[in-house]
C-alpha positions as CSV (number, residue, x, y, z in Angstrom):
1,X,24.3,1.7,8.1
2,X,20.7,1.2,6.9
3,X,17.8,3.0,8.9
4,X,15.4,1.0,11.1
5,X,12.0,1.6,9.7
6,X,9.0,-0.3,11.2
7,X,5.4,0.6,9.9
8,X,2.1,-0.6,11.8
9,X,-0.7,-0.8,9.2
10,X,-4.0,-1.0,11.1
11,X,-7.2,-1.3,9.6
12,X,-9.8,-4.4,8.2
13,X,-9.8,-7.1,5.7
14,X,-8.4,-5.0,3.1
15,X,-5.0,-4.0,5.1
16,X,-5.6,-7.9,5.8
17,X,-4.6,-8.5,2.8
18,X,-8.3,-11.1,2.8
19,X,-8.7,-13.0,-0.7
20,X,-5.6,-12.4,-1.6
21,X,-3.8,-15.9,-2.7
22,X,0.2,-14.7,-2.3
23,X,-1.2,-13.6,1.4
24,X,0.7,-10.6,0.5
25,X,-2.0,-7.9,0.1
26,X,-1.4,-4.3,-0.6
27,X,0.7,-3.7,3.1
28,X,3.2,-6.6,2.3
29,X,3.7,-5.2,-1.1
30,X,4.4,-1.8,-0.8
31,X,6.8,-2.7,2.5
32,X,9.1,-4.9,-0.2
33,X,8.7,-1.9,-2.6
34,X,9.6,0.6,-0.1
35,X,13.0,-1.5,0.7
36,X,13.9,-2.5,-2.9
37,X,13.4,1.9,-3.7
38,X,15.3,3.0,-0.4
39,X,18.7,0.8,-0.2
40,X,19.4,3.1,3.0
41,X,16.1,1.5,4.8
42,X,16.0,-1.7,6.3
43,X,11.8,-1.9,6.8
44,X,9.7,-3.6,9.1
45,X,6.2,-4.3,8.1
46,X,3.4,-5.2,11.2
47,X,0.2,-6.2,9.0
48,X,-2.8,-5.2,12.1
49,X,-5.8,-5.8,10.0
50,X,-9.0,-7.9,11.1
51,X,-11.4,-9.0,9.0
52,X,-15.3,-7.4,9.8
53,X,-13.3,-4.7,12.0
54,X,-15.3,-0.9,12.1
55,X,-13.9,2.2,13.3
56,X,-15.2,1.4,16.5
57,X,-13.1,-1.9,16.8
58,X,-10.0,-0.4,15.6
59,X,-10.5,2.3,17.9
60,X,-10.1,0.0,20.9
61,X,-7.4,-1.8,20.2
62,X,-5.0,0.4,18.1
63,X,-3.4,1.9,20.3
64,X,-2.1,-1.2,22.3
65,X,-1.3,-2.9,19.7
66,X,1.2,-0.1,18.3
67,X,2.9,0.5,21.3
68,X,3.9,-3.2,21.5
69,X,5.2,-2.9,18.3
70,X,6.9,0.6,18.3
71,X,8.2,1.2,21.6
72,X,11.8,2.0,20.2
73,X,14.8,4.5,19.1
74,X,13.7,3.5,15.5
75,X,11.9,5.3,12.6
76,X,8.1,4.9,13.0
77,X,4.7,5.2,10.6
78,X,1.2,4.7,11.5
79,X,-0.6,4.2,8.5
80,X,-4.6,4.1,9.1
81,X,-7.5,2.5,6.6
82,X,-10.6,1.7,7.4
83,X,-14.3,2.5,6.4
84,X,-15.7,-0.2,4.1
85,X,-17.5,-2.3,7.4
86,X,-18.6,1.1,8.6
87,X,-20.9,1.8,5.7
88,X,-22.5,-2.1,6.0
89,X,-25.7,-2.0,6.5
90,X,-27.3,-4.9,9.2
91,X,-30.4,-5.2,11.1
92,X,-31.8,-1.8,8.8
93,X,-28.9,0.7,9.9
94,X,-25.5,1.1,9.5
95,X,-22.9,-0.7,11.7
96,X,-21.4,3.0,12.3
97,X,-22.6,6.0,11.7
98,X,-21.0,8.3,9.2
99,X,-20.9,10.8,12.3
100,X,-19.6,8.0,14.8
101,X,-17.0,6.9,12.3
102,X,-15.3,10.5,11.8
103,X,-15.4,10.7,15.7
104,X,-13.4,7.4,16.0
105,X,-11.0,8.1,13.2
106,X,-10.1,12.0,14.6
107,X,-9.7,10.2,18.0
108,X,-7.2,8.0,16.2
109,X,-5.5,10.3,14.3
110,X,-5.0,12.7,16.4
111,X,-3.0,10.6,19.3
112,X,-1.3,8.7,16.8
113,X,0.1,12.0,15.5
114,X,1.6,12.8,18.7
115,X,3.8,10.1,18.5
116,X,4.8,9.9,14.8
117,X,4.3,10.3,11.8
118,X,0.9,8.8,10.1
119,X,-0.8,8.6,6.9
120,X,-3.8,7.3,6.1
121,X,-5.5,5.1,2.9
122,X,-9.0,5.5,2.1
123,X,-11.9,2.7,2.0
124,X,-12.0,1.2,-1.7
125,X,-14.9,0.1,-3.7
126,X,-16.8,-3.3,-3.6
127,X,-19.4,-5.0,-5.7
128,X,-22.5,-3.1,-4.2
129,X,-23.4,-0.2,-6.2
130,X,-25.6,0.9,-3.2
131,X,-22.9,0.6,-0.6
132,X,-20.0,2.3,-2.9
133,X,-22.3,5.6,-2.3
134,X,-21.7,5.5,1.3
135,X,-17.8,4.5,1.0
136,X,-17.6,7.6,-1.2
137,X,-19.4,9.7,1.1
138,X,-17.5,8.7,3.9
139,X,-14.1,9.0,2.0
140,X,-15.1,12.7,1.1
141,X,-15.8,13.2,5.1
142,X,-12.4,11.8,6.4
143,X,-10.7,13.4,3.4
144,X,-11.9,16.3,4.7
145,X,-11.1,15.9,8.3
146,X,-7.6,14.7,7.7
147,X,-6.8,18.0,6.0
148,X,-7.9,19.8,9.4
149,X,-5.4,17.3,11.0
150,X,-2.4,17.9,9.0
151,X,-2.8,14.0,8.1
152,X,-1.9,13.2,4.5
153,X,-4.9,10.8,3.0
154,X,-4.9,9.0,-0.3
155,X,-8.1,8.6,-1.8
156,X,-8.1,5.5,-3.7
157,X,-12.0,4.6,-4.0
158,X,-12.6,6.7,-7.4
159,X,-9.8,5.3,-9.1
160,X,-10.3,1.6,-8.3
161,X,-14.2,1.8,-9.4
162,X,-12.6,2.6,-12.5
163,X,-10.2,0.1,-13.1
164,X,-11.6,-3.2,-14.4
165,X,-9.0,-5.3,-13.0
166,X,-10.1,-4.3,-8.9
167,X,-14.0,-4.5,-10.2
168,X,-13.5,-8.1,-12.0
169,X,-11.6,-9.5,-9.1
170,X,-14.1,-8.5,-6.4
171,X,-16.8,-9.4,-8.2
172,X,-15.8,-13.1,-9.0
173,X,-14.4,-13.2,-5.9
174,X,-16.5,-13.2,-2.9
175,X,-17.7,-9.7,-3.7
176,X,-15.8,-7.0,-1.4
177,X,-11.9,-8.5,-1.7
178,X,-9.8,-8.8,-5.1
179,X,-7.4,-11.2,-5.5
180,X,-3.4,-10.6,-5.8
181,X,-4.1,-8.3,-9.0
182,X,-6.2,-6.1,-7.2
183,X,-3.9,-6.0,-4.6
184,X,-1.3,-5.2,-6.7
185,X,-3.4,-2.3,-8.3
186,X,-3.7,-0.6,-4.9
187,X,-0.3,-1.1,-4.2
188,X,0.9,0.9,-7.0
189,X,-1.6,3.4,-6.5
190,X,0.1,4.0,-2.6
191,X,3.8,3.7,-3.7
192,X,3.2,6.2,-6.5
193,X,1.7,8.5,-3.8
194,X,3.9,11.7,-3.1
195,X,3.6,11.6,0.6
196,X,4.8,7.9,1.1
197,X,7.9,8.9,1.8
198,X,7.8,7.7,5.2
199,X,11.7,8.5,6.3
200,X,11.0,12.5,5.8
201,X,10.0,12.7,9.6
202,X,12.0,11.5,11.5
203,X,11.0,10.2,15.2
204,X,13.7,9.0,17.8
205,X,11.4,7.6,20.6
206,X,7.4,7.3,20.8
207,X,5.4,8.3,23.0
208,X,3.2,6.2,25.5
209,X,-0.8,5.3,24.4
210,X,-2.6,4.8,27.3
């Protein structure tokens, strides 16, 4: 009998999947990986991103909108990304703070991890040379603070500034999304990931989020 896996992936446009033409974005293709590697898991994939969505939003409404979804005697993953519309810049200052942000995503983090297991994928690259400074900066930060949470994180923003594919797609395409190649780019770079193994903790029932 095959294990009941269900996986919330909350974030922005890029766990959106936005620009992508297949409307499969990184999530939907790493879900179908997951299941094609694992013939013992029978996955469940709940795509929670919105587009122009900060820490700040996501902190509002995560925790809602996981429960919904989770409430269960099922295997569960939280899998966090976020960042990019943090480090926007609009009316002269930045939507979030750098300081704000790592307070929203440690609030996050650390209730989600009470109720099961969760990972979380760093903010890639866009077209903006200027704005890539701050996603790095910001990566490095929450990098750091989800080592003092126990919370694996995959930092993907180097590696996808490097790789022409991501660059060339986001820059002809509206200048922050790729299109399906892109996508697919990140998607490899999260199944190759050692700690997306998301059956090796095993939770039988979550815990409310008030």
């Amino acid at each position: 009998m095959k294990k009941d896996l269900r996986i919330c992936f909350i974030g922005d446009s890029f766990v959106n999947g936005t620009g992508d033409e297949t409307k499969l974005g990184w999530t939907g293709r790493v879900s179908a990986q997951l299941e094609r590697d694992r013939d013992d898991l029978e996955v469940t994939h709940y795509n929670l991103g919105i587009r122009r969505n900060t820490s700040e939003d996501i902190l509002n409404r995560w925790g809602e909108e996981s429960q919904q979804r989770l409430e269960g005697d099922f295997e569960k993953l939280i899998v966090f990304s976020f960042g990019v519309n943090d480090t926007v810049i609009e009316g002269g200052d930045q939507r979030v703070s750098a300081q704000q942000s790592l307070e929203n995503a440690r609030a996050m983090l650390t209730e989600a991890a009470s109720v099961c297991r969760v990972l979380m994928i760093g903010p890639p690259p866009i077209a903006d040379s200027e704005q890539n400074i701050r996603i790095k900066d910001l990566d490095g930060s929450l990098a750091e603070l989800c080592q003092s949470l126990s919370v694996p994180y995959l930092s993907v923003v180097s590696e996808l500034i490097d790789d022409p594919i991501w660059m060339r797609e986001v820059a002809s395409n509206d200048g922050a999304h790729p299109r399906s190649a892109g996508y697919t780019k990140l998607a490899t770079l999260v199944s190759a990931w050692d700690e997306w193994d998301c059956c090796s903790v095993s939770i039988s029932s979550i815990i409310p989020i008030d």
